[in-house]
N, C-alpha and C positions, 0 to 999 in steps of 0.2 A: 487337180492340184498342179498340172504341169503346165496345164493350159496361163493358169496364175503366175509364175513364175516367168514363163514368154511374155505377158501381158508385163508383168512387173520390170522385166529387162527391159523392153521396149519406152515404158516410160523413163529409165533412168537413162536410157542413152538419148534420149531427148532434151531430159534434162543435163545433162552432161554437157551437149553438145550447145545450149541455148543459152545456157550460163557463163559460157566463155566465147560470145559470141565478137567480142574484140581482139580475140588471141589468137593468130594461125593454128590451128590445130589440125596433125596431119591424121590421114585414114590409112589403112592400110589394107589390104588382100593378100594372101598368104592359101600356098596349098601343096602337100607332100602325100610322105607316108606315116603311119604310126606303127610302133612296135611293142606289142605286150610285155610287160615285166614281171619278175616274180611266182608267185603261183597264178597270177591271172595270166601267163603267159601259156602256162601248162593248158587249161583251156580256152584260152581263142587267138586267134592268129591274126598277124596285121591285115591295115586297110588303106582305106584313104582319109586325110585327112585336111581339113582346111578351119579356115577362121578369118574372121572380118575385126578389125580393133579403131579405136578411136581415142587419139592420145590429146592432151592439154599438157602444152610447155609451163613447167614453173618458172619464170622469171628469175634472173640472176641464178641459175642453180644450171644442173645437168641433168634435171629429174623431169620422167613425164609421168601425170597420171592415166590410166589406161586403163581402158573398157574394150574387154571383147568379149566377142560370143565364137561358139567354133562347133565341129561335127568331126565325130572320128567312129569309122565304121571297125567292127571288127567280127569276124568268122570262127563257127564253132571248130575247135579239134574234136573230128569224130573217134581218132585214138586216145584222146583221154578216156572216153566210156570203155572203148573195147580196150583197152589197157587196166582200169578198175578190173575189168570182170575177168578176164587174165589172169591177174595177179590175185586177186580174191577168190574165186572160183574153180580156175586152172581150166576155164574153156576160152576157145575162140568163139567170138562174134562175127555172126552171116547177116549180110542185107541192110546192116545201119550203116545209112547212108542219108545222116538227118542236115538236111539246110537250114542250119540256124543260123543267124546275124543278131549282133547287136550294136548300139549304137551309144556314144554320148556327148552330151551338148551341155560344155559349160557355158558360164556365164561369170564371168571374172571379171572383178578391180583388183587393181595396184598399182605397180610402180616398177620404171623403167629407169635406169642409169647409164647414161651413153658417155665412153671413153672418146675424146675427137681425139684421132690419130692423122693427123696431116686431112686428107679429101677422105676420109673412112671414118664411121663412125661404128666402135664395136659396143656392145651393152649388153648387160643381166636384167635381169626381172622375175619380181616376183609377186604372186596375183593368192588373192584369196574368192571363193565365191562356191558358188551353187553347180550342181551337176547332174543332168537329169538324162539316166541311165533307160534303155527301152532295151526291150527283147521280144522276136518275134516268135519266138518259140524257145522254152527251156524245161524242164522238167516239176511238175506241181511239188512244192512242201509236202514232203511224208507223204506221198504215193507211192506204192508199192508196183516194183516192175516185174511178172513172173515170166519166166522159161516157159519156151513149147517145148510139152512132155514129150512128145516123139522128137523133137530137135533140140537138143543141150545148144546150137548154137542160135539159137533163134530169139528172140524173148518181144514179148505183148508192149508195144508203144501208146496203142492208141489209148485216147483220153489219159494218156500220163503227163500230158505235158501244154501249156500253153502261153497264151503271149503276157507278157509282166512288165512292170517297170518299177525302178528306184530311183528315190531324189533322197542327195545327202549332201554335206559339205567337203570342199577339197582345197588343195593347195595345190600351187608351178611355180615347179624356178625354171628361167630360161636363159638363155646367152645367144647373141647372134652379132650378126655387122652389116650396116647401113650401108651402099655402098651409092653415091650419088651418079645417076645419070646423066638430067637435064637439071635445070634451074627448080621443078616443082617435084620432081619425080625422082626418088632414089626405088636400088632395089635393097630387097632386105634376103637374107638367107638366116636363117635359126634354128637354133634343136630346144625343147622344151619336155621337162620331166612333171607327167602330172599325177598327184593321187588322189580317192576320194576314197570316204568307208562306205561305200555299198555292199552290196550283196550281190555278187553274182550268178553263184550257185546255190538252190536250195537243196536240205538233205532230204534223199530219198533211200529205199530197201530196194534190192534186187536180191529174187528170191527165185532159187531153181528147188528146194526141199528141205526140210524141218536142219536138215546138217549141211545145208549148203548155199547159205546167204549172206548177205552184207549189207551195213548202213554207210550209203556215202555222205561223207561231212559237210557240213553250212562251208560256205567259201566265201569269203569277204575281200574286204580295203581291194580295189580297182588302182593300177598303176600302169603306165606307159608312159615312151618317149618319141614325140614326134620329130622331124624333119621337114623343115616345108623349106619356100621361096615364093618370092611375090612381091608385089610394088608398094610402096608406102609415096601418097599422095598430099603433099602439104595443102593446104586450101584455105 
């Protein structure tokens, strides 16, 4: 399915790009950091983040329409878990020390509106599209994690957990300013809020004895705000 959706992006920015083959349409490169929001904030922690976009000027307007594709990595908080079983259990957790990552890749159209302020160009934008969420490791749907009976602070990983992905729909608004270089090349600086309804926690049991367990909650909608900078190329 994801492989489909790459394959389906690729054709519309072809088309995109061929259809307006009389129009200057600028490109751009763009690359920061991202910073989790929300309760997707609680577990994972920022990354790095970039995106490639490809605009078409409307004529007589200040409106571009805009196609990007982009990559925003982010890293598990290993004290979300030992913070669950903490506050659930009233133990500490030894030795979880999992390197999870995850990553996502939208794929967005919309629409850019640039204020000309004297040689500065400031702008909003806002994008709708696809989002295709990867994880290299997180914990299986309703697998049950048990305690080492001689170590309360210990508890059984293996085959609990493995690699996943979601694809859902989302939405960004952005704001930045164009700031002109040379004749072809401005730079751009911008911050961009995204969300999509995925899923990025599934719920599981952590179970030390018949009196001393917990079910952790499904976690959903994916939100962050990134910061990039990068050139935007008229052509």
């Amino acid at each position: 399915m994801k492989k489909f959706y790459i394959i389906f992006s690729v054709i519309i920015f072809m088309v995109f790009s061929n259809s307006f083959s009389q129009t200057p349409h600028p490109g751009s490169v763009t690359a920061g950091v991202n910073f989790p929001a929300g309760d997707f904030g609680k577990v994972y922690k920022s990354g790095i983040s970039a995106e490639a976009g490809l605009y078409y000027y409307i004529p007589m307007t200040n409106l571009d329409v805009s196609f990007t594709l982009g990559y925003n990595g982010f890293t598990y908080k290993n004290d979300y878990f030992t913070g669950l079983v903490k506050s659930n259990l009233g133990v500490d957790v030894s030795g979880f020390n999992a390197d999870w990552t995850a990553s996502d890749i939208p794929i967005m159209l919309g629409l850019k509106y640039k204020f000309p302020v004297g040689g500065f160009n400031p702008y909003i934008s806002g994008e709708l599209g696809l989002h295709l969420m990867s994880y290299n490791d997180r914990f299986i749907e309703g697998t049950t994690i048990t305690g080492n009976s001689t170590d309360p602070t210990t508890f059984q990983l293996t085959g609990k957990t493995e690699k996943s992905s979601e694809t859902g729909f989302g939405y960004a608004f952005g704001a930045g300013v164009e700031i002109p270089l040379i004749k072809i090349i401005n730079l751009v600086i911008g911050a961009k809020y995204y969300f999509n309804g995925t899923t990025y926690s599934k719920s599981y049991t952590v179970f030390r004895n018949n009196n001393s367990q917990f079910t952790a909650p499904e976690l959903k909608n994916v939100s962050f705000v990134t910061l990039r900078g990068g050139i935007l190329v008229i052509f």
